[in-house]
C-alpha positions as CSV (number, residue, x, y, z in Angstrom):
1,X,-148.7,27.4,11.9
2,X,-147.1,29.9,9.5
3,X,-145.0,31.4,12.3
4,X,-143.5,28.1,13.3
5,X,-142.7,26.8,9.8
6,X,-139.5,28.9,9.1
7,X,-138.5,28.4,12.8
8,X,-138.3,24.4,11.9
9,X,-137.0,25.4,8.6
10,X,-134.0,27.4,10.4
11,X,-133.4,24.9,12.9
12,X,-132.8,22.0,10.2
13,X,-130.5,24.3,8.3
14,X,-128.6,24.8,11.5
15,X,-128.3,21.3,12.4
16,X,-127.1,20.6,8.6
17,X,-124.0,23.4,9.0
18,X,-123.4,21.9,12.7
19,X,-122.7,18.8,11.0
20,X,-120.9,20.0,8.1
21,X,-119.0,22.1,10.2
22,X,-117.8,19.2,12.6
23,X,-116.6,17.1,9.7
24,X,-114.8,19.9,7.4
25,X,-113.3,22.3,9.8
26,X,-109.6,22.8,9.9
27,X,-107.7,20.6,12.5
28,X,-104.2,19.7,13.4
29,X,-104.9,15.9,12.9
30,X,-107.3,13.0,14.5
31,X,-109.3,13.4,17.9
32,X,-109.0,11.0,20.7
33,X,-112.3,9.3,20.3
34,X,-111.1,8.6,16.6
35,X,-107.7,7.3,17.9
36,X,-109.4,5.1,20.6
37,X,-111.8,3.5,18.0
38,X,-109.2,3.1,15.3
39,X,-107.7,0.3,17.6
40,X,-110.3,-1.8,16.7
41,X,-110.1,-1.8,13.0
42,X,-107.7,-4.0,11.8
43,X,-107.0,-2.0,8.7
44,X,-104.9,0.4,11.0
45,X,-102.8,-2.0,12.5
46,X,-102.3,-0.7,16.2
47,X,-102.6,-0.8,19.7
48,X,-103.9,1.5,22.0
49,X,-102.4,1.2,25.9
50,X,-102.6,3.6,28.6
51,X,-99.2,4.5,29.8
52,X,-98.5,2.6,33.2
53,X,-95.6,1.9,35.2
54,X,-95.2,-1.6,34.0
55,X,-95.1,-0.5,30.6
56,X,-92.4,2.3,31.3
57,X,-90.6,-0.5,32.8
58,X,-90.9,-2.6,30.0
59,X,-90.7,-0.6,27.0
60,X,-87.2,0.9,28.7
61,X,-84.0,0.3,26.7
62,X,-80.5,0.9,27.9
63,X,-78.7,2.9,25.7
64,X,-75.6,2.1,27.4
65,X,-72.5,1.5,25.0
66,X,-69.3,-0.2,25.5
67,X,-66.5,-1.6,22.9
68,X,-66.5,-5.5,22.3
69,X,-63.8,-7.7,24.1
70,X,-61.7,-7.5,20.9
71,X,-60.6,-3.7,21.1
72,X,-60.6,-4.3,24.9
73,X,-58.1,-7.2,25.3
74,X,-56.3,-5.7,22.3
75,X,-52.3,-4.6,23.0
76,X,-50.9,-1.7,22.6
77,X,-49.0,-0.4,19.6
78,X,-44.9,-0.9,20.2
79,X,-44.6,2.5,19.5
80,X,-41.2,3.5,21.1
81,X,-39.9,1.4,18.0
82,X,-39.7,3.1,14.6
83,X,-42.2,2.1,11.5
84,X,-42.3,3.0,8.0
85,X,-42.8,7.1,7.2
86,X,-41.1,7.8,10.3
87,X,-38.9,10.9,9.6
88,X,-35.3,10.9,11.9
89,X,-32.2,13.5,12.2
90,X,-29.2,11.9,12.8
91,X,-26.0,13.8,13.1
92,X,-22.3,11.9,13.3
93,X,-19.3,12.9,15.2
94,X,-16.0,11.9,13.7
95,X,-12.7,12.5,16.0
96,X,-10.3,12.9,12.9
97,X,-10.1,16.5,11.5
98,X,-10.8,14.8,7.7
99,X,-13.4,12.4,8.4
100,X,-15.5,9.7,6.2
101,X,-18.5,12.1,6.6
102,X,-16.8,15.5,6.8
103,X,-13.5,15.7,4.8
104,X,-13.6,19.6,6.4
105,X,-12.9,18.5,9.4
106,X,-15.7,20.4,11.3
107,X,-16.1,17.1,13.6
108,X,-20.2,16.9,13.2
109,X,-22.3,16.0,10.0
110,X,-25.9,16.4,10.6
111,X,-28.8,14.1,8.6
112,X,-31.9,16.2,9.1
113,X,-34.2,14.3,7.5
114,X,-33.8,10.8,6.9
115,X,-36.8,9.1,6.6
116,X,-37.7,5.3,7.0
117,X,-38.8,4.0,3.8
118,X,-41.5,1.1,2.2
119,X,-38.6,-1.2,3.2
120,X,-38.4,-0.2,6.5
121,X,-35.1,1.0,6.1
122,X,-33.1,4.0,6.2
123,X,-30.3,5.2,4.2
124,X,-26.8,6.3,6.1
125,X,-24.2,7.2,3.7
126,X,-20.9,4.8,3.6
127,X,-23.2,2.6,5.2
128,X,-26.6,1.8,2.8
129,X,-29.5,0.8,3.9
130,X,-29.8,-0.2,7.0
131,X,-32.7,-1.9,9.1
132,X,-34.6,0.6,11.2
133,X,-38.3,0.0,11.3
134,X,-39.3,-2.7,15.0
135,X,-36.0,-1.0,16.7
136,X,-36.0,1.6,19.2
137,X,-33.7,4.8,18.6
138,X,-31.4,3.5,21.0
139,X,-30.9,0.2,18.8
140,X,-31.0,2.0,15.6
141,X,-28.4,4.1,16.7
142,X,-25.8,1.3,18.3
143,X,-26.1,-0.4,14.6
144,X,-25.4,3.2,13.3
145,X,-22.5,3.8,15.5
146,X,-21.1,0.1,14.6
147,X,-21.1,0.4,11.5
148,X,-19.4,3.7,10.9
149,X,-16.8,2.1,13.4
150,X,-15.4,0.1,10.8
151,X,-14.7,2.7,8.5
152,X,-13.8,6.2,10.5
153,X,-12.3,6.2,13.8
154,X,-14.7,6.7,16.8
155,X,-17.7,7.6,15.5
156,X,-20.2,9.3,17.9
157,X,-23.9,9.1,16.7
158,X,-27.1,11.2,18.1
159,X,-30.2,10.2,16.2
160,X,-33.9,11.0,17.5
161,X,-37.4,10.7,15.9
162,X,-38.4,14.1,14.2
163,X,-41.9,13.3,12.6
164,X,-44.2,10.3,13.7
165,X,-45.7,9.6,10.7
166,X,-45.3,5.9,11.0
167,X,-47.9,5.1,13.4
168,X,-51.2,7.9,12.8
169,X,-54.8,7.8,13.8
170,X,-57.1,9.8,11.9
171,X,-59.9,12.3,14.2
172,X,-63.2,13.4,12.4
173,X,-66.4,14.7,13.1
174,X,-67.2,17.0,15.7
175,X,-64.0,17.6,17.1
176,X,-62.5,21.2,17.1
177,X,-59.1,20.0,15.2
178,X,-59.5,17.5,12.8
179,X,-56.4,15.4,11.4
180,X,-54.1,13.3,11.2
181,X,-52.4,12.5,14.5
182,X,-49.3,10.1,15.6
183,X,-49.5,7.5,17.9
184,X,-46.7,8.7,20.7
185,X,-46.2,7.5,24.2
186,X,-48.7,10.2,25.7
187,X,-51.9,9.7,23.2
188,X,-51.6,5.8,22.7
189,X,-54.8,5.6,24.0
190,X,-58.9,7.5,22.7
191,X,-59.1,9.9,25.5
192,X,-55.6,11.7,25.5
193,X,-55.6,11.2,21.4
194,X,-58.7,13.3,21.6
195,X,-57.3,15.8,23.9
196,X,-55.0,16.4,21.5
197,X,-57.1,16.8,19.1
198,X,-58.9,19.6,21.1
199,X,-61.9,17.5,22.7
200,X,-65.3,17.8,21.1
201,X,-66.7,20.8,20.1
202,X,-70.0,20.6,20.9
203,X,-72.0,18.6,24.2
204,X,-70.5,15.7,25.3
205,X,-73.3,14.4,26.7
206,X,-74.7,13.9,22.7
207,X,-71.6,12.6,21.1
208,X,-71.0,8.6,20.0
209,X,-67.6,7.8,19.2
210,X,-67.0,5.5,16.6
211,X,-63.8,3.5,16.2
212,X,-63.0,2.0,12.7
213,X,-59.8,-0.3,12.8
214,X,-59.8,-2.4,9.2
215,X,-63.3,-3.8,8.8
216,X,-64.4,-4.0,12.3
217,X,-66.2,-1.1,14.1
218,X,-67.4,-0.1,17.7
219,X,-69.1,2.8,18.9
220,X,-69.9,3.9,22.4
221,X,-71.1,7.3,23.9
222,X,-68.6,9.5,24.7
223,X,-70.0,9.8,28.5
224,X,-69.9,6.4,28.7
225,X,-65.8,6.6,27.9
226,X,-65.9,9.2,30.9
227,X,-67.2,6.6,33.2
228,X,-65.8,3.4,32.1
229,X,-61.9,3.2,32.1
230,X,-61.5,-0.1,30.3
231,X,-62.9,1.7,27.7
232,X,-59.8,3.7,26.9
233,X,-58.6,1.0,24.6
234,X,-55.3,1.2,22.8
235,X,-55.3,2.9,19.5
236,X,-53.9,1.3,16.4
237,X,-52.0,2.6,13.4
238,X,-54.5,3.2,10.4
239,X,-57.2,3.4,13.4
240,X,-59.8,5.9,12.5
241,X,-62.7,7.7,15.1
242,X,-65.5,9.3,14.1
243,X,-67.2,12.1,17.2
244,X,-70.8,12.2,15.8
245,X,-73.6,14.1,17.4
246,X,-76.4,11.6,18.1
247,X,-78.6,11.5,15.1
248,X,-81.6,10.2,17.0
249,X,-85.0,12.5,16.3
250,X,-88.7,12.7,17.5
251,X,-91.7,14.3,16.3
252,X,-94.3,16.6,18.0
253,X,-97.7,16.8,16.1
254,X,-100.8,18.6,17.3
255,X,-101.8,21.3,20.1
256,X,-98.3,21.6,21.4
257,X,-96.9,25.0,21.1
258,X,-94.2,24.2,18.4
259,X,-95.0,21.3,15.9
260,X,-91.0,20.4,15.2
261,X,-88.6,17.3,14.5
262,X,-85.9,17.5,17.3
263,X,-83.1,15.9,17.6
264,X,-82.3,14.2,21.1
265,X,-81.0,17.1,23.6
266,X,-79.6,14.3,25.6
267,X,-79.2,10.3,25.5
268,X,-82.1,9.8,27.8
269,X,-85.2,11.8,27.0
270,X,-88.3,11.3,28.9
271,X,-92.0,12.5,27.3
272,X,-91.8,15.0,29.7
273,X,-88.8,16.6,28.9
274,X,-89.1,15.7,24.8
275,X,-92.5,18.0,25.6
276,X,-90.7,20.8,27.3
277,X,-88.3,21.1,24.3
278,X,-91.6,22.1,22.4
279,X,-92.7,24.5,24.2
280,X,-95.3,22.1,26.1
281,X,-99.2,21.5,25.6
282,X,-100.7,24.1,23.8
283,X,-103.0,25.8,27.3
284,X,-105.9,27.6,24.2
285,X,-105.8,23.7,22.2
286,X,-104.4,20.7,24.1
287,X,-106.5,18.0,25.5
288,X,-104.3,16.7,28.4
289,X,-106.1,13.8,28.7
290,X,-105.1,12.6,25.6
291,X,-101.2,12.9,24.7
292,X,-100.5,9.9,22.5
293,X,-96.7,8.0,21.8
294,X,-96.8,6.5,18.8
295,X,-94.0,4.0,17.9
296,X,-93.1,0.5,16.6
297,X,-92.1,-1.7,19.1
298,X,-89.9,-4.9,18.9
299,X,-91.5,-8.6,18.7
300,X,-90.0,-9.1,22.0
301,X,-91.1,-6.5,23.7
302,X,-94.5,-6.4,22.2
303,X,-95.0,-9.7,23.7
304,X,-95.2,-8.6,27.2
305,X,-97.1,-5.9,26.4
306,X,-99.7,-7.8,25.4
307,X,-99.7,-11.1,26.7
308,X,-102.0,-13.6,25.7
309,X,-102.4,-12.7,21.8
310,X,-100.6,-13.8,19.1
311,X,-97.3,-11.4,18.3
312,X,-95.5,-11.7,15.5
313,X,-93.4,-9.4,14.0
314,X,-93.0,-5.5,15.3
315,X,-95.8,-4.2,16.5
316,X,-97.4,-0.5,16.5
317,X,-98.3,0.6,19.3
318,X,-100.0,4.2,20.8
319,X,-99.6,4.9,24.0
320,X,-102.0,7.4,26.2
321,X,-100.8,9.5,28.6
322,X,-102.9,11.6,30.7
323,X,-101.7,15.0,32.3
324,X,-104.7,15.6,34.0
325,X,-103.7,12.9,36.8
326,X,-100.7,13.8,39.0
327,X,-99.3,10.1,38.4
328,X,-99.8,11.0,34.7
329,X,-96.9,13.7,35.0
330,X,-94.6,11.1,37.2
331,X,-95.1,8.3,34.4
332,X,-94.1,11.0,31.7
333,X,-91.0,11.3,33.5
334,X,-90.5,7.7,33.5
335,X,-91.1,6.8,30.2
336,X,-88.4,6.8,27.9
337,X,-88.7,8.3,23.9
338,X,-86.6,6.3,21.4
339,X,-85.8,7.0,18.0
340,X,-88.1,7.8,15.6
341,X,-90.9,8.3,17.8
342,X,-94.2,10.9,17.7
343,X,-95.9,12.4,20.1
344,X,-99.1,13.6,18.9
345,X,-101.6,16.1,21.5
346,X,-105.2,16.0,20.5
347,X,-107.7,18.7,20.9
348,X,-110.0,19.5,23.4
349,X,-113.4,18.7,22.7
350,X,-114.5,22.4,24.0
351,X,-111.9,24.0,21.2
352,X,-114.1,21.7,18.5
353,X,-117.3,23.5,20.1
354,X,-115.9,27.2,19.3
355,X,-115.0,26.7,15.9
356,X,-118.2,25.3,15.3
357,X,-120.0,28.1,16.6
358,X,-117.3,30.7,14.9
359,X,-118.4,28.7,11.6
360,X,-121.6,28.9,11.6
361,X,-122.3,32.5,13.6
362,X,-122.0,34.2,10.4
363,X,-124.9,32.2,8.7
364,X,-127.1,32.2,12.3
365,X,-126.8,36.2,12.0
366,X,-127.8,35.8,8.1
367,X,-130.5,33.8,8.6
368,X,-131.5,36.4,11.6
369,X,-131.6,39.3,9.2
370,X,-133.4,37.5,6.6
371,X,-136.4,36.6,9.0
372,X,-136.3,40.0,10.2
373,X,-136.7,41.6,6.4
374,X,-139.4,38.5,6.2
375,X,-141.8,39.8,9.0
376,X,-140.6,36.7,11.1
């Protein structure tokens, strides 16, 4: 009986630090089971679903992009006519050898910079102000030319557009020349502008364009210029677009092999491939079985999810996918991440085992030593 008493005495002690051990060793965040029962408490205020193909189907959003109707149907800027802050060079040819413009007789008298001013006007001397922004160069010239005919004899006029500055368009973000540009006959419309500008400077297939003309604003992938000509709408003066990398992110949590924030490599990202851009499961950790989506899904959406109960409001919702099944790896492929999600890999129940029994090894061989120097 005395041999058997510390034996029990040892055992209870063990099953105390197997106990402890379970509920205070270090882990990388909640186990399945304690996911799985969680659904049923309402303090935690989600829903648990095994990923299936319906639900890939339905939780699928295009992220598709296309200006309204308004920037569509919108005309294009007139801009073979002059505007304000358009800068011209005239120069006047006067067949007299002491002319109105050029007493000296050298026959031409260049204006290198004349510019059109708030009034839309530009200033010719002998003549004043004269009416030049809504007229082409042609036009502007003929009233030039008529006007100078009343005072010199034969006055040949040459007049051309130096500096666009009346009609600009201004190019930020990620493009790889910045500015101010003007609207001319060859960049009137997003995609030659751009080219002008140098293109993007980084992957197209992540950039949204946004167009800002006054207080209105549309925004559409740059791919999705690529593909759609309509589009290409016309730019207007005091236009402004805006190349942004898509600022969409995910989380992955757990036993994957890099625990990181990403930002979306391209517009559609499957859970497969948002996994592959963190190394993958974890092969020492990861319990395939159970790699959870966590998001918040839309009322609508949530509704079909879970027909039958009473949806209001967005819901949250955790969604299981398991690895272990070859359809598992298919639906991964098919279901689509969306902003802000997390994907969060639990740990296999065997990894719990081991750091149980690193835990407590140290206290089994204790307790071995003392029995020994006991006479056990």
């Amino acid at each position: 009986m005395s041999f058997f008493r510390p034996v029990v005495r040892l055992l209870i002690s063990l099953s105390v630090l197997v106990a402890l051990a379970a509920c205070g060793l270090p882990r990388t965040g909640p186990y399945y089971e304690e996911l799985t029962d969680a659904e049923q408490d309402a303090d935690y205020g989600f829903h648990v679903l095994p990923l299936t193909p319906d639900i890939a189907r339905i939780t699928r959003v295009d992220e598709a992009t296309g200006f309204s109707v308004g920037f569509i149907n919108r005309p294009a800027e007139a801009v073979y006519t002059l505007a304000t802050g358009d800068v011209l060079s005239i120069t006047v040819w006067e067949n007299i050898d002491e002319g109105l413009l050029n007493p000296a007789g050298i026959g031409a008298t260049p204006l290198p910079s004349v510019r059109v001013d708030e009034t839309g006007r530009v200033f010719v001397p002998y003549i004043g102000p004269i009416r030049a922004a809504g007229l082409t160069e042609s036009q502007l010239r003929q009233r030039i030319q008529a006007a100078l005919a009343e005072k010199t004899l034969n006055p040949q006029v040459n007049l051309y557009r130096v500096e666009a500055n009346g009609r600009q368009v201004s190019i930020q973000g990620v493009i790889n020349a910045p500015g101010l540009y003007p609207i001319e006959p060859p960049t009137t419309h997003i995609l030659p502008m751009m080219a002008r500008a140098g293109g993007v400077s980084i992957d197209p297939e992540v950039v949204r364009l946004k167009l800002r003309r006054g207080q209105i604003q549309g925004e559409i992938w740059l791919q999705d210029l690529y593909d759609e000509p309509r589009n290409d709408v016309h730019l207007l003066s005091g236009d402004a677009i805006i190349a942004e990398r898509d600022r969409r992110i995910f989380t992955a949590l757990g036993a994957v092999n890099r625990s990181a924030t990403v930002q979306f490599p391209t517009r559609d990202v499957s859970v497969i491939r948002a996994l592959g851009t963190v190394g993958g499961l974890s092969d020492q950790t990861a319990d395939p079985t159970g790699v959870f989506l966590f998001r918040e899904e839309p009322e609508e959406i949530a509704k079909r999810l879970l027909p039958g109960q009473e949806i209001t409001g967005p819901q949250r919702m955790a969604y299981i996918v398991d690895f272990t099944q070859p359809a598992g790896l298919f639906l991964a492929r098919d279901f689509m991440m969306r902003d802000g999600d997390t994907i969060y890999v639990t740990t296999a129940p065997f990894v719990r085992w081991l750091k149980i029994l690193q835990a407590i090894s140290p206290l089994v061989n204790f307790a071995g030593s003392t029995r020994s120097l006991g006479g056990f």
